[in-house]
VEXDO-578855 format. One record per residue: residue in three letters; x, y, z of N, C-alpha, C, O in turn. Coordinates in steps of 0.001 Angstrom, whole numbers, plus 500000, padded with zeros to 6 digits. Example, Ala and Ser with C-alpha at 12.3 -4.5 7.8 and 13.67 -1.06 7.14 Angstrom:
VEXDO-578855
Ala513190494310507800512300495500507800513200496700507800514236496681508465 Ser512850497750507080513670498940507140512900500030507870513409501138508039 
//
This chain:
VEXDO-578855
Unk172887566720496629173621565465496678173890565129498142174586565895498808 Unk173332563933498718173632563493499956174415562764499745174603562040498767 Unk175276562977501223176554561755501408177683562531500395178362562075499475 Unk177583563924500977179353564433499934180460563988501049181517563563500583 Unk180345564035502372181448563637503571181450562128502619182190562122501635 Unk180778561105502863180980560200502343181609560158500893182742559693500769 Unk181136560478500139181621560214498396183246561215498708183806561326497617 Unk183702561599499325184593562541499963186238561322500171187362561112499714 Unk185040560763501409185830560012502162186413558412501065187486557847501276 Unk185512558018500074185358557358499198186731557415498223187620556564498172 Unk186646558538497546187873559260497239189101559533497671189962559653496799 Unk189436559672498872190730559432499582190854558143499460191913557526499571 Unk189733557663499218190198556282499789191036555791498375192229555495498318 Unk190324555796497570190791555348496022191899556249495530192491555916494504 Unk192247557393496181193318557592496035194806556730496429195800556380495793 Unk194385556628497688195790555355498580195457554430497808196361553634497555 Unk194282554210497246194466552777496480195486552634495022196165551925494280 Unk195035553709495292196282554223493231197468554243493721198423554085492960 Unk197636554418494916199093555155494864199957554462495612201127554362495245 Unk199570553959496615200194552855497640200881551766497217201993551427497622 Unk200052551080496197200673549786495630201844550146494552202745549403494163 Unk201503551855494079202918551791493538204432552526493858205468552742493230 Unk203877552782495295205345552979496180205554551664496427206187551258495453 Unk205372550744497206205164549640497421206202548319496967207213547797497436 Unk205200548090495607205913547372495165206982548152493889206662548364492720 Unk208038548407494422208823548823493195209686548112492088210314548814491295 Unk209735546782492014210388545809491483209500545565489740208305545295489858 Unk209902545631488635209357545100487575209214543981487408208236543702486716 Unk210026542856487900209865541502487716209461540670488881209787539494489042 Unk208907541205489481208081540298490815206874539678490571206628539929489392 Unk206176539151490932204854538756490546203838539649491498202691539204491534 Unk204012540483492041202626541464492323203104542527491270202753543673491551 Unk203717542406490299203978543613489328202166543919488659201734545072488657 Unk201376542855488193200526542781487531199345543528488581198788544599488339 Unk199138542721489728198444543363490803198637544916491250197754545661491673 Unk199841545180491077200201546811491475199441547439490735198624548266491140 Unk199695546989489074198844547884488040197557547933488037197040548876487439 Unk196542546760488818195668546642488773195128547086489950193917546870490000 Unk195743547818491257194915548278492032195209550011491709194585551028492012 Unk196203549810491111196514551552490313195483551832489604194866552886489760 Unk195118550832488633193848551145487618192510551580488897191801552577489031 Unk192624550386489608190887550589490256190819551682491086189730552150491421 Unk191758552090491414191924553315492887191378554498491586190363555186491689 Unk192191554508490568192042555482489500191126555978488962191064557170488659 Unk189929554804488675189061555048488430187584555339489202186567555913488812 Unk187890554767490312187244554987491751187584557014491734186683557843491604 Unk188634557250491850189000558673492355188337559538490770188251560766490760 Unk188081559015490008188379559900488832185976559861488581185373560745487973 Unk185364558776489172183997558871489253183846560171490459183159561193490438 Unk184597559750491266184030560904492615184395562516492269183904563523492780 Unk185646562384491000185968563609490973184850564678489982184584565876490074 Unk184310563420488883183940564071487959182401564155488139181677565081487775 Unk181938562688488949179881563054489315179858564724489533179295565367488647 Unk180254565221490301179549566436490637179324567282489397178690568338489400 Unk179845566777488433180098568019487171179056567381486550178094568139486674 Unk178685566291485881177104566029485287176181566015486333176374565383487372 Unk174784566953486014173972566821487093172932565488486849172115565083487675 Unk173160564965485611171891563887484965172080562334485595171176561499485600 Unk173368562126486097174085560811486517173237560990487849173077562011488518 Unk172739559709488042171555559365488893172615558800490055173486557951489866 Unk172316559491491306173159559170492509173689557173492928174752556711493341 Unk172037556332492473172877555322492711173786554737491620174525553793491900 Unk173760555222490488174396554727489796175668554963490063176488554064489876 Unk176067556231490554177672556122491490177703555540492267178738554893492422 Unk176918555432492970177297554167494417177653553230494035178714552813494500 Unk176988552476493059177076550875492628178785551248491786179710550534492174 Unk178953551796491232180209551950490569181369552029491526182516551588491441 Unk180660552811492589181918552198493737181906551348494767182627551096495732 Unk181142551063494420180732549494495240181749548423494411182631547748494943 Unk181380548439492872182065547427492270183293547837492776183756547218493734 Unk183954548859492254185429549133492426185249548647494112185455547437494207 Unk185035549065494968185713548229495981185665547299496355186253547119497422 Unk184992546214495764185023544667495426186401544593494715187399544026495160 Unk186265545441493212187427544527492806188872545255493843189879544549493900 Unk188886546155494343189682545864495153190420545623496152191614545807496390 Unk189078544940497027189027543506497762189469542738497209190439542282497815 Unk189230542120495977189244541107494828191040540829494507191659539815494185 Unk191387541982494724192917542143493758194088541280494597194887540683493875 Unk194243541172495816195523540917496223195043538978496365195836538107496724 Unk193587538745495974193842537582495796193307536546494648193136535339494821 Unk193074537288493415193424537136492447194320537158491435194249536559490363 Unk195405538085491943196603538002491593197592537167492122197161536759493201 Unk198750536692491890199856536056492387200503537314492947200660538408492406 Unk200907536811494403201969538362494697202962537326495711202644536284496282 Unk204337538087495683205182537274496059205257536309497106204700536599498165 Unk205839535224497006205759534078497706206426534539498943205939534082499978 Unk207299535235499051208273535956500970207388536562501349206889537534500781 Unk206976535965502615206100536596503625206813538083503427206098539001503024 Unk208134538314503690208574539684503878208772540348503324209613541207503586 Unk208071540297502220207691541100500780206701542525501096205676542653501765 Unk207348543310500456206369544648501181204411544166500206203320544331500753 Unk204563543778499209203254543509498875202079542577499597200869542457499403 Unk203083541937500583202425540530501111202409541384502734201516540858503398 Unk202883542147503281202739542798504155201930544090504812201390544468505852 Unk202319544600503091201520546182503075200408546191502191199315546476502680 Unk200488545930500971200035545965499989198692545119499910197567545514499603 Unk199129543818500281197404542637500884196516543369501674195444543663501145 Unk196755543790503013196433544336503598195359545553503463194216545758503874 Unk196217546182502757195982547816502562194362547650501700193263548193501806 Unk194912546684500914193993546686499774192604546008499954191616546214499248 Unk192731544821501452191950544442502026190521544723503226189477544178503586 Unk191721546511503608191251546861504290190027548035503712188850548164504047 Unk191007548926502545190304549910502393189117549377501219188273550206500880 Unk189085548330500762188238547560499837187401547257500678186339547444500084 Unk187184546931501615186410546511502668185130547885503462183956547920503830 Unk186308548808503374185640550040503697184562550754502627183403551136502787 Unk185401550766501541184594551110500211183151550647499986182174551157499439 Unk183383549500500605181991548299499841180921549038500923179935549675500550 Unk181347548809502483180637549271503545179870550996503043178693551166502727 Unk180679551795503090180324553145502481179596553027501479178451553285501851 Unk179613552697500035178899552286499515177164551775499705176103552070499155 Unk177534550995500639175967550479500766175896551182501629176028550206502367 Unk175811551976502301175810552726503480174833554403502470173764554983502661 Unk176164554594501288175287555406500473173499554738499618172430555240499269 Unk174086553498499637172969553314498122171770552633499326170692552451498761 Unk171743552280500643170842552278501111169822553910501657168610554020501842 Unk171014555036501789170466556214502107169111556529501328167941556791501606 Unk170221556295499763169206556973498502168290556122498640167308556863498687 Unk167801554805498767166908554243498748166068554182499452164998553682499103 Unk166365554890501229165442555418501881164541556583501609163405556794502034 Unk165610557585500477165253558822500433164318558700499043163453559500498684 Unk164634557780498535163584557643497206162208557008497617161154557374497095 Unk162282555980498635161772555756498617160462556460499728159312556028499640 Unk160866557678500840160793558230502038159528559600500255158373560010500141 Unk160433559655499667159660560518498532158650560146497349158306560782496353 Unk158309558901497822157418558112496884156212558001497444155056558077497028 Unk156804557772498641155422557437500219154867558827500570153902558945501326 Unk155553559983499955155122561510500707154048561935499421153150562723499719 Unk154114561459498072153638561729496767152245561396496678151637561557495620 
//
Protein backbone atom coordinates (compact mmCIF):
# COMPACT_ATOMS: atom_id res chain seq x y z
CA UNK A 1 0.00 0.00 0.00
CA UNK A 2 1.50 3.33 -1.12
CA UNK A 3 0.88 6.61 0.46
CA UNK A 4 0.40 5.10 4.29
CA UNK A 5 2.24 8.74 5.54
CA UNK A 6 -0.48 10.09 3.46
CA UNK A 7 -3.76 7.93 4.19
CA UNK A 8 -2.08 8.58 7.86
CA UNK A 9 -2.08 12.14 7.56
CA UNK A 10 -5.74 11.90 5.94
CA UNK A 11 -6.94 10.48 9.15
CA UNK A 12 -5.80 13.01 11.61
CA UNK A 13 -7.21 15.02 9.55
CA UNK A 14 -10.86 13.58 9.76
CA UNK A 15 -10.33 13.15 13.07
CA UNK A 16 -10.24 17.24 13.97
CA UNK A 17 -12.94 17.12 11.61
CA UNK A 18 -15.22 14.93 14.05
CA UNK A 19 -14.21 16.49 16.88
CA UNK A 20 -13.58 20.19 16.55
CA UNK A 21 -16.98 21.21 15.50
CA UNK A 22 -18.16 19.53 18.54
CA UNK A 23 -16.11 21.38 21.12
CA UNK A 24 -16.91 24.29 19.23
CA UNK A 25 -20.14 24.74 18.83
CA UNK A 26 -21.71 23.79 22.16
CA UNK A 27 -25.15 25.41 22.07
CA UNK A 28 -28.33 23.05 20.99
CA UNK A 29 -30.33 25.76 19.61
CA UNK A 30 -28.05 27.72 17.33
CA UNK A 31 -28.20 27.22 13.78
CA UNK A 32 -24.69 25.57 13.14
CA UNK A 33 -26.26 22.86 15.52
CA UNK A 34 -27.16 20.86 12.20
CA UNK A 35 -23.68 21.61 10.55
CA UNK A 36 -21.76 20.45 13.78
CA UNK A 37 -23.50 17.06 13.29
CA UNK A 38 -22.71 17.00 9.90
CA UNK A 39 -19.04 17.59 9.93
CA UNK A 40 -19.05 15.02 13.03
CA UNK A 41 -20.65 12.52 10.64
CA UNK A 42 -18.04 13.26 7.69
CA UNK A 43 -14.77 13.49 9.85
CA UNK A 44 -16.28 10.01 11.18
CA UNK A 45 -16.53 8.40 8.44
CA UNK A 46 -13.44 9.71 6.70
CA UNK A 47 -11.43 8.35 10.04
CA UNK A 48 -13.37 5.11 10.27
CA UNK A 49 -12.37 4.21 5.96
CA UNK A 50 -8.62 4.93 6.86
CA UNK A 51 -8.97 2.93 9.97
CA UNK A 52 -10.53 -0.08 8.58
CA UNK A 53 -8.88 -0.27 4.51
CA UNK A 54 -5.89 -1.86 5.86
CA UNK A 55 -7.91 -4.82 7.28
CA UNK A 56 -9.65 -5.90 3.78
CA UNK A 57 -6.91 -6.64 1.40
CA UNK A 58 -9.62 -6.86 -1.78
CA UNK A 59 -10.69 -2.93 -1.51
CA UNK A 60 -8.90 -1.57 -4.52
CA UNK A 61 -6.60 1.46 -3.39
CA UNK A 62 -8.47 4.04 -5.58
CA UNK A 63 -11.52 3.28 -4.44
CA UNK A 64 -10.34 4.77 -0.98
CA UNK A 65 -9.00 7.71 -2.42
CA UNK A 66 -12.15 8.72 -4.19
CA UNK A 67 -14.06 8.06 -0.85
CA UNK A 68 -11.91 10.55 0.61
CA UNK A 69 -11.87 12.79 -1.84
CA UNK A 70 -15.71 12.91 -1.60
CA UNK A 71 -15.60 13.27 2.16
CA UNK A 72 -13.37 16.18 1.79
CA UNK A 73 -15.57 17.93 -0.57
CA UNK A 74 -18.38 17.43 1.55
CA UNK A 75 -16.43 18.92 4.06
CA UNK A 76 -15.48 21.82 2.20
CA UNK A 77 -19.17 21.72 1.31
CA UNK A 78 -20.47 21.91 5.04
CA UNK A 79 -19.93 25.34 6.57
CA UNK A 80 -21.62 26.60 3.46
CA UNK A 81 -24.39 24.67 3.02
CA UNK A 82 -25.48 24.90 6.23
CA UNK A 83 -26.83 28.06 8.03
CA UNK A 84 -24.34 28.82 10.91
CA UNK A 85 -24.76 31.74 13.08
CA UNK A 86 -25.37 35.12 11.90
CA UNK A 87 -22.47 36.93 14.88
CA UNK A 88 -19.42 37.22 13.21
CA UNK A 89 -18.22 36.35 16.89
CA UNK A 90 -19.64 33.13 16.97
CA UNK A 91 -17.01 30.45 17.60
CA UNK A 92 -18.58 28.48 14.43
CA UNK A 93 -18.22 31.50 12.12
CA UNK A 94 -14.67 31.98 13.40
CA UNK A 95 -13.32 28.54 14.10
CA UNK A 96 -15.46 26.17 12.84
CA UNK A 97 -15.84 27.84 8.86
CA UNK A 98 -12.50 27.96 8.76
CA UNK A 99 -11.28 24.81 10.17
CA UNK A 100 -13.54 23.02 8.00
CA UNK A 101 -12.42 25.04 5.01
CA UNK A 102 -9.12 24.52 5.53
CA UNK A 103 -8.68 20.92 6.33
CA UNK A 104 -11.40 20.05 3.47
CA UNK A 105 -9.23 21.72 1.24
CA UNK A 106 -6.27 19.67 2.31
CA UNK A 107 -8.14 16.38 2.10
CA UNK A 108 -9.25 16.94 -1.55
CA UNK A 109 -5.41 17.99 -2.39
CA UNK A 110 -4.04 14.61 -0.66
CA UNK A 111 -6.45 12.77 -2.20
CA UNK A 112 -5.64 13.51 -5.69
CA UNK A 113 -2.22 13.61 -4.81
CA UNK A 114 -2.98 9.75 -3.79
CA UNK A 115 -5.33 8.74 -6.74
CA UNK A 116 -2.95 10.37 -9.22
CA UNK A 117 0.10 8.19 -7.61
CA UNK A 118 -1.97 4.94 -8.16
CA UNK A 119 -2.63 5.95 -11.53
CA UNK A 120 0.89 6.47 -12.34
CA UNK A 121 1.67 3.23 -10.73
CA UNK A 122 -1.06 1.33 -12.62
CA UNK A 123 -0.47 2.70 -15.20
CA UNK A 124 3.86 2.73 -14.94
CA UNK A 125 2.66 -1.42 -14.62
CA UNK A 126 0.67 -1.77 -17.69
CA UNK A 127 3.49 -0.11 -19.90
CA UNK A 128 6.19 -2.66 -18.13
CA UNK A 129 3.62 -5.85 -19.13
Amino acid sequence: MKGKILYGIIGVFGIAIAIIPLTVCTHMVMACHTAKWAATFIGSIMTAIVLVFPVFKNIKNSAVSAFLLAGGIAAFVVPRAFRLCGSPEMACRFLMSPMLTFLGSLIIILSLVLLVRQAASKSKGSAAA
